[in-house]
C-alpha positions in Angstrom: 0.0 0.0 0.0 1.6 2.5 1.2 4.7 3.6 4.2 5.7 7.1 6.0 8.9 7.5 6.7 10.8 10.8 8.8 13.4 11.9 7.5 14.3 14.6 9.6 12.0 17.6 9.1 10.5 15.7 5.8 8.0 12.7 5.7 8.3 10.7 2.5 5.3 8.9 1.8 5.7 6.0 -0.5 3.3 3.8 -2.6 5.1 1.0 -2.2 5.2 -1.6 -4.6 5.7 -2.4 -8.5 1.9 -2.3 -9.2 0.1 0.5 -10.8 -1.3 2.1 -7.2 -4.8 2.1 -8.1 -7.0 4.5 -6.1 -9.4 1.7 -4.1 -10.8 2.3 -0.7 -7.6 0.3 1.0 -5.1 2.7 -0.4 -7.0 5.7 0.1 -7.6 5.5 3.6 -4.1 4.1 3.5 -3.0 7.5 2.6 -5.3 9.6 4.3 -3.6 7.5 7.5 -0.1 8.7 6.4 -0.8 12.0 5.7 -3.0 13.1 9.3 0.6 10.8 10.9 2.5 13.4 9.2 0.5 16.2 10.1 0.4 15.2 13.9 4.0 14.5 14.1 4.8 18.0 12.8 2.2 19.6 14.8 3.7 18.5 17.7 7.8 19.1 16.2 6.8 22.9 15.6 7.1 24.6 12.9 9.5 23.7 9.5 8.0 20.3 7.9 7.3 19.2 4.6 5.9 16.4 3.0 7.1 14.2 -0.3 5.0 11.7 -2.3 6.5 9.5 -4.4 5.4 6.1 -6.6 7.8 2.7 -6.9 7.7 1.3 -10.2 6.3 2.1 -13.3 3.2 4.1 -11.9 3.0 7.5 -10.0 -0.5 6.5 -9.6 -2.8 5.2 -12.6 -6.0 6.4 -10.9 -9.3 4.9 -9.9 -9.5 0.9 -8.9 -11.5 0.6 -12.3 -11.1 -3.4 -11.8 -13.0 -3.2 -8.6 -15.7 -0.7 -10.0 -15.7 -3.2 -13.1 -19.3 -1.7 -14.7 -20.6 -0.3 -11.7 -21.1 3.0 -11.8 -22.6 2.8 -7.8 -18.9 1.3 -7.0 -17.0 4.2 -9.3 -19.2 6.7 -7.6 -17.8 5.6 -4.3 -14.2 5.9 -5.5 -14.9 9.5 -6.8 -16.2 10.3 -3.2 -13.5 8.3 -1.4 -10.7 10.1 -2.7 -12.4 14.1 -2.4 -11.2 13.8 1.3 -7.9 12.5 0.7 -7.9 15.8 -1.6 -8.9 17.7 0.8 -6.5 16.4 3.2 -3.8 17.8 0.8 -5.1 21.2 -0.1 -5.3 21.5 3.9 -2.2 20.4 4.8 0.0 22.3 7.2 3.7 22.0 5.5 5.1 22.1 2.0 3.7 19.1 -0.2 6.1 17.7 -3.1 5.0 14.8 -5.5 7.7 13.3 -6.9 6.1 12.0 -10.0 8.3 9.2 -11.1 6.0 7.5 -13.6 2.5 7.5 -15.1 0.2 9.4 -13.6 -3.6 9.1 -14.9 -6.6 10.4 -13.9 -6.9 10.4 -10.2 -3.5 9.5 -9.8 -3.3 12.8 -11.8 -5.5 14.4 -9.3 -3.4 13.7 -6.6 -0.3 15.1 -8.0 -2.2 18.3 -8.2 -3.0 18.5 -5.0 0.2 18.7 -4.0 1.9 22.4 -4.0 5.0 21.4 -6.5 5.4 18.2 -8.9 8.8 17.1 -10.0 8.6 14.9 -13.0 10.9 12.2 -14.5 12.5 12.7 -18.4 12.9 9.2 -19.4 9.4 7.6 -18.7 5.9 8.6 -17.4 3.1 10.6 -18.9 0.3 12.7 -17.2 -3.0 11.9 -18.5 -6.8 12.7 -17.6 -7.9 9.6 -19.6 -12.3 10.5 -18.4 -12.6 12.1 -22.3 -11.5 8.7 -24.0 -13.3 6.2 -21.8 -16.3 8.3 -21.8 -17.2 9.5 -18.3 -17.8 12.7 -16.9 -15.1 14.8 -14.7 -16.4 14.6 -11.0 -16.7 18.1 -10.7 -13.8 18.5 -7.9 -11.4 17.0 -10.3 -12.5 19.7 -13.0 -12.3 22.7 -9.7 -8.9 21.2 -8.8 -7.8 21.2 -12.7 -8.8 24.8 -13.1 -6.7 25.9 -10.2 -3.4 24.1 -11.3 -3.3 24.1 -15.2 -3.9 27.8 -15.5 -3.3 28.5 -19.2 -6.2 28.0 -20.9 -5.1 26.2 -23.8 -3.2 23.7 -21.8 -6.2 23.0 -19.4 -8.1 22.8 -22.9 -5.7 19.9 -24.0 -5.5 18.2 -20.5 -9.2 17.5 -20.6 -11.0 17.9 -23.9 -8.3 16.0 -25.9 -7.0 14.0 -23.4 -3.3 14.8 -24.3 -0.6 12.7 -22.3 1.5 14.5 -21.1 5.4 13.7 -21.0 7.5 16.0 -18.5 8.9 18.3 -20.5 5.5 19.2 -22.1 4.6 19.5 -18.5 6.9 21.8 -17.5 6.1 24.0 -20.5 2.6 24.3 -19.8 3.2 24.9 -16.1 1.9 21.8 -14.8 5.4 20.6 -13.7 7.6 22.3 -12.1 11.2 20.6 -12.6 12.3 17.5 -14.7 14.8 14.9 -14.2 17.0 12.5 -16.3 15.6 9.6 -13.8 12.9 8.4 -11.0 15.8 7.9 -8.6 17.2 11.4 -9.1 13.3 12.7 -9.2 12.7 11.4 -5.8 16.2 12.8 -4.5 16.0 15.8 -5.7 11.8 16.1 -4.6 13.5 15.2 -0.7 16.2 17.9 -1.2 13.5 20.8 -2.5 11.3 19.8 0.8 14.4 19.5 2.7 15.0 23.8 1.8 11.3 24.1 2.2 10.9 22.8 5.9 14.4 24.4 6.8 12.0 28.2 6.3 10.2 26.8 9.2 6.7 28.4 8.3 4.1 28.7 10.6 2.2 25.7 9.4 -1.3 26.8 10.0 -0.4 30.1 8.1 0.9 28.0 5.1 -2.2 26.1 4.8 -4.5 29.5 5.1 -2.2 31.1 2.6 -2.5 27.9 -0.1 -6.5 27.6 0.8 -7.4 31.5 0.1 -5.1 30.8 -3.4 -7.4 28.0 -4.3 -10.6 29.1 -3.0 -12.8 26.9 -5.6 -10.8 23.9 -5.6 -11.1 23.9 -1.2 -14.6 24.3 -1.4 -15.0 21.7 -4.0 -13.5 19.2 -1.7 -15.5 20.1 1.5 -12.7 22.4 2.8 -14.6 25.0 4.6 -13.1 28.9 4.0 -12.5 30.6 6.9 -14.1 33.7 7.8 -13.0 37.1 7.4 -12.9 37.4 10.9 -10.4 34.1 11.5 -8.5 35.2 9.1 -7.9 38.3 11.0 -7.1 37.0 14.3 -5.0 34.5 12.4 -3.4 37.6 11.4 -3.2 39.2 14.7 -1.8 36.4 16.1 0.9 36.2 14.2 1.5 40.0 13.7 5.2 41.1 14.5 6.0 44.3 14.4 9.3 43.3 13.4 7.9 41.9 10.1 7.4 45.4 8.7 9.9 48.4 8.3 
């Protein structure tokens, strides 16, 4: 399924395994498991943490446990809701979140790289693909909130899910959607820990991270469940954490 390992200030979590990581109910709440670990531990560390996600084998993750929805649509209905709060887990995370995208990454597997705040992607194999347009079903409308927030060129968001383009990392990184590319999945995952390694070391205040990355992404939080905060906890957030000191 899946592991969490602490690696200092940085949890890796790993789908373990040379299978394709299908999304089913096991390896979602497997995930979701890993993830509130990791928050917890670094709530109770302080502040400075950062998670990395990364896939063994040939697959980042290549989505939705089709097999076990066979032609249900009943069972793929409970997928689509299974994974919104593992979605929302991300998008509410307080730290850093890297996925180290280190091979094919399709459809909800796709997802969930997007719901992480950086994507490093490797050269030499992997593609990301929304694959809903060629198998003929509808995007769950979270996926389509989440899309709109990380592919932000229009034509690219266009290609992503009207033509169902696969993309290969460099492609990525041209239209935005990735942010660095690298020769292999090895040095994709090493150099994924050594970005959240520089990311933890700014020791943010974690809940200010995650109110920060919400009020970016107001749609796709909302579309997930994530309820926005007030105006008014948002100010005594920022009262709280007012220093004088910030500001000449």
């Amino acid at each position: 399924m899946c592991t969490l390992e602490q690696r200092g200030r940085v949890f890796v979590l790993t789908l373990t395994g040379d299978g394709e990581h299908r999304l089913g109910h096991a390896l979602i709440s497997s995930l979701r498991s890993a993830v509130a670990s990791a928050a917890e531990a670094a709530a109770r560390a302080g502040p400075g943490a950062a998670l990395v996600t990364v896939g063994e084998g040939r697959f980042f993750s290549n989505g939705l446990d089709i097999g076990w929805a066979g032609t249900s649509r009943a069972r793929l209905g409970e997928l689509v809701d299974a994974l919104r709060p593992l979605a929302a887990d991300l998008l509410a995370l307080r730290m850093p979140t890297v996925a180290a995208v280190t091979g094919h990454a399709s459809a909800g597997g796709f997802l969930l790289a997007l719901c992480h705040d950086y994507r490093l992607m490797r050269a030499d194999r992997g593609v990301l693909y929304m694959s809903e347009v060629d198998i003929g079903l509808p995007l769950p409308p979270y996926f389509m909130a989440v899309l709109r927030a990380k592919i932000t060129a229009a034509n690219a968001l266009r290609d992503v899910v009207l033509r169902g383009r696969k993309l290969r990392a460099a492609e990525g990184r041209e239209m935005g959607v990735v942010d660095a590319v690298y020769p292999s999945a090895a040095e994709t995952a090493a150099e994924a820990f050594k970005f959240a390694e520089q990311l933890a070391a700014r020791k943010w205040d974690g809940a200010v991270y995650a109110s920060i990355r919400m009020s970016m992404y107001p749609e796709a939080c909302r579309s997930v469940g994530i309820v926005e905060e007030s105006d008014e906890v948002k100010r005594k957030h920022f009262a709280s954490n007012f220093s004088c000191s910030c500001y000449p």
